[in-house]
VEXDREN-2710 file (C-alpha; in Angstrom, 1 decimal):
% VEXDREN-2710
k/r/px/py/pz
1/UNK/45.4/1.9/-15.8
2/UNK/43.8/3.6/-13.4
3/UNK/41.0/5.0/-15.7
4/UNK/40.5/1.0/-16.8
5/UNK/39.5/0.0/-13.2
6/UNK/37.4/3.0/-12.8
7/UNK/35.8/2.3/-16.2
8/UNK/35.3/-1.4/-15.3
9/UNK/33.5/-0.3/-11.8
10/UNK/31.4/1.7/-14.0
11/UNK/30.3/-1.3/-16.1
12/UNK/29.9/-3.5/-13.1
13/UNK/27.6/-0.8/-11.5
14/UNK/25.5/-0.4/-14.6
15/UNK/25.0/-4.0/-15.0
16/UNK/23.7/-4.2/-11.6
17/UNK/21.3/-1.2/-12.3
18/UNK/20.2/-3.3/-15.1
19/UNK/19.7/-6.5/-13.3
20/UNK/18.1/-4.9/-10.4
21/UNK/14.4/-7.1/-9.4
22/UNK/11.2/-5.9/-10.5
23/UNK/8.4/-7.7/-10.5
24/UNK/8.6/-11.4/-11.8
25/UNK/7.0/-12.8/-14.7
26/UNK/5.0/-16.1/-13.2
27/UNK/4.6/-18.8/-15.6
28/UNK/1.9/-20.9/-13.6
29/UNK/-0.6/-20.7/-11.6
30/UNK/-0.3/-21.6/-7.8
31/UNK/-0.6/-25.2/-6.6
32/UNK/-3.5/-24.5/-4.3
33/UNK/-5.5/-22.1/-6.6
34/UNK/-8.9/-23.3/-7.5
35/UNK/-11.7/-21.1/-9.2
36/UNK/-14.6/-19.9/-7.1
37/UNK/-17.7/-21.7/-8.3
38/UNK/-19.5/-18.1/-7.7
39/UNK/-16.8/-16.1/-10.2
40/UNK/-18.4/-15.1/-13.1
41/UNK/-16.0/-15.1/-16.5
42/UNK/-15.3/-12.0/-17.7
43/UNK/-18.1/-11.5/-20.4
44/UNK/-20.6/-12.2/-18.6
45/UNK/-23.9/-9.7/-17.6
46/UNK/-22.8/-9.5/-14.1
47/UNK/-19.7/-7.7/-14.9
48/UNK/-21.4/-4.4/-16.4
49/UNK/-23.7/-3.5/-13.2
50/UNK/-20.7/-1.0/-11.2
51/UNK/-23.0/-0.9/-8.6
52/UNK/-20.9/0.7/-5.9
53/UNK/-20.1/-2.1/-3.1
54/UNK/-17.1/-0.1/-0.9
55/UNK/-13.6/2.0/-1.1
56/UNK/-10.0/1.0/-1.5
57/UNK/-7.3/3.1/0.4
58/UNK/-3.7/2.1/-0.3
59/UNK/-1.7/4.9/1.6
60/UNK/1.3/3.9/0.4
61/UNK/0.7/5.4/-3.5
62/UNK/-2.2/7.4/-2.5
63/UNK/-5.6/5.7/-3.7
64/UNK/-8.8/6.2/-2.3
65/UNK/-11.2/4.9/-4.4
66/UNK/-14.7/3.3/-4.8
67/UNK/-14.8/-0.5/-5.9
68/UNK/-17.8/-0.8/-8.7
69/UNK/-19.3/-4.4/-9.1
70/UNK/-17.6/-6.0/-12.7
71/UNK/-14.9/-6.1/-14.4
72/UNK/-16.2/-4.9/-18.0
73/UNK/-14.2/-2.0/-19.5
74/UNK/-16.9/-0.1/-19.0
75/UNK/-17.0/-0.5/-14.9
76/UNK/-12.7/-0.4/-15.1
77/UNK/-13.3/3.3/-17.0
78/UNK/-14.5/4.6/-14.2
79/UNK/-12.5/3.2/-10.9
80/UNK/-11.7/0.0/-9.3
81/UNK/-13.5/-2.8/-10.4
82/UNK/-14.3/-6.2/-8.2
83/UNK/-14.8/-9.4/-10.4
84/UNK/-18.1/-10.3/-10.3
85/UNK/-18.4/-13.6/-8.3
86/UNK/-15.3/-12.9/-6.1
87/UNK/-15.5/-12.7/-2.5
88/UNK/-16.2/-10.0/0.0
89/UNK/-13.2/-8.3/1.8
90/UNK/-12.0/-10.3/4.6
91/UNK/-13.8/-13.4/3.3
92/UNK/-12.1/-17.0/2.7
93/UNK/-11.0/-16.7/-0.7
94/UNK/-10.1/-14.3/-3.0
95/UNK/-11.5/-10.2/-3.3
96/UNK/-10.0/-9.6/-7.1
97/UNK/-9.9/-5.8/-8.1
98/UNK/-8.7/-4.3/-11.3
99/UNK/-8.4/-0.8/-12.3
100/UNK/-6.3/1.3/-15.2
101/UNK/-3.1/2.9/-15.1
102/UNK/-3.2/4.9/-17.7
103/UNK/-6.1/5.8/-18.9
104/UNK/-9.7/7.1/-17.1
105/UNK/-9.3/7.9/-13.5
106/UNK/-5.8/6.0/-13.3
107/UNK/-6.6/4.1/-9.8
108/UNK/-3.6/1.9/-10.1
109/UNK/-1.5/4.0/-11.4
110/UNK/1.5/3.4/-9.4
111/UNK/0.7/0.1/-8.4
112/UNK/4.1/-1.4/-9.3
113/UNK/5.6/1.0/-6.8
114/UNK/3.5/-1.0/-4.0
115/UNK/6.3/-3.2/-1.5
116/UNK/5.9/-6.5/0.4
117/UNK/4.0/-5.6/3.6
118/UNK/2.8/-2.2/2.3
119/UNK/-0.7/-2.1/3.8
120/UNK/-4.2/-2.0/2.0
121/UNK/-7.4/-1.6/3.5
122/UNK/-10.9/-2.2/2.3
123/UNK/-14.4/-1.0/3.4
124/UNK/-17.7/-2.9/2.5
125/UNK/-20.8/-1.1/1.7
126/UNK/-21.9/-1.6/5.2
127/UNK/-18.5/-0.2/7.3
128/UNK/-16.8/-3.3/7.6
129/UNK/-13.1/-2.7/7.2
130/UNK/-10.1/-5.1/6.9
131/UNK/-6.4/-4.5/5.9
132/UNK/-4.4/-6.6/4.2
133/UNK/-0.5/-6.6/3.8
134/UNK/1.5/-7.0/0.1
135/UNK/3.1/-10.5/0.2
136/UNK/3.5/-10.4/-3.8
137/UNK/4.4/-8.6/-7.1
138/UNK/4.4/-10.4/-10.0
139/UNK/3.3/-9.8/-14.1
140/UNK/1.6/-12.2/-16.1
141/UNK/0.0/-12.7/-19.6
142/UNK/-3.5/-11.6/-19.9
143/UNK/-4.7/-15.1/-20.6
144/UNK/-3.8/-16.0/-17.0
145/UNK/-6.9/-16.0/-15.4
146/UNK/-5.5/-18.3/-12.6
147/UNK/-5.1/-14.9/-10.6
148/UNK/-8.7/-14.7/-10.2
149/UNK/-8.8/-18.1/-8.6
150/UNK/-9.2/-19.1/-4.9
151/UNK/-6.4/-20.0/-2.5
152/UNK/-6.5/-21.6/1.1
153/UNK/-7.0/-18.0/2.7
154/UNK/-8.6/-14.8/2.6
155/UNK/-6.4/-13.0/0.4
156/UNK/-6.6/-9.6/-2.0
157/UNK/-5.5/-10.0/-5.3
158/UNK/-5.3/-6.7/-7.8
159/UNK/-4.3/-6.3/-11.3
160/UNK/-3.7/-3.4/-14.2
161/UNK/-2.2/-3.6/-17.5
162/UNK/1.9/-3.4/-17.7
163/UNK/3.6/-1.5/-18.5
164/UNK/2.3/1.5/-18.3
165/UNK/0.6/2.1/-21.6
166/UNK/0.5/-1.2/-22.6
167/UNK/-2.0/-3.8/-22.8
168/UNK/0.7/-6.7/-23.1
169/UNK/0.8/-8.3/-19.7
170/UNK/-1.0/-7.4/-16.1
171/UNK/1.0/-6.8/-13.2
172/UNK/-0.7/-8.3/-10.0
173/UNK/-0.4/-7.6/-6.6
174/UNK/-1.8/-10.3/-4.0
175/UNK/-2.0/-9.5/-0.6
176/UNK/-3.5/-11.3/2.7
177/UNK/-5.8/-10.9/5.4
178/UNK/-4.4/-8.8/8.6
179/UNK/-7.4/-7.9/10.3
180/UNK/-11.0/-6.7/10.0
181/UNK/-13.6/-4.9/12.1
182/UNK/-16.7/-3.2/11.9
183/UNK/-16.5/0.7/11.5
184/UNK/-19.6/3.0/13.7
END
């Protein structure tokens, strides 16, 4: 009998490891979300230039990057990429940034292993610097380009294929505005 019960606690406890969170799969986009007149879709010209506009740090899974201009595979090979048309960091709206986590330089490698209030902080080309804080973790089809949109906020919104080695869905993080300053 006793081996029963310690079977059963066995079951119980793997069932639990089974069912433990990760990050959810979001079927629709965001009351409040609105595209940015200024975003550019994905094919378009803009979103080959990788001019280099700033640096990521996310201390938490050890990134410390460049961010490239465009979100063509061609800027995403080689780093973070910002979506053409998105808005600066620490600007009303949203700063979208993609980058592979597999393949190339692997920038977001580990980004499902980011938390809620896990900080991230961005530097524009001319030393400005804000952090933002994690509120979200969520995976969504690739179609859903809702992510890209605007909310009522300054927000951070990154996104990488999932899983790992997989092209199937995006895993997005979205993070907001904590503070900003200029950098001498």
């Amino acid at each position: 009998m006793r081996q029963w019960g310690t079977l059963v606690g066995l079951l119980v406890l793997v069932g639990m490891l089974v069912a433990l969170p990760g990050p959810a799969m979001a079927t629709e986009q965001p009351n409040e979300a609105s595209p940015n007149p200024a975003r550019q879709p994905s094919f378009h010209r803009t979103q080959s230039s990788a001019f280099e506009l700033g640096s990521i740090e996310i201390p938490t899974i050890g990134v410390d990057e460049t961010i490239r201009s465009g979100v063509s595979l061609s800027v995403i090979d080689r780093g973070v990429a910002q979506w053409a048309g998105t808005v600066g960091p620490g600007e009303d709206g949203n700063l979208v940034l993609a980058g592979h986590r597999t393949t190339h330089s692997r920038p977001f490698a580990d980004l499902d292993r980011l938390g809620i209030d896990d900080l991230i902080y961005i530097t524009d080309g001319n030393g400005f610097r804000v952090m933002y804080k994690v509120a979200d973790t969520t995976v969504v089809d690739p179609s859903d380009l809702w992510i890209t949109y605007d909310r009522d906020r300054p927000m951070l919104t990154l996104f990488a294929c999932h899983p790992k080695g997989s092209a199937r869905y995006r895993i997005v993080v979205t993070a907001n505005l904590v503070a900003g300053r200029l950098i001498s």
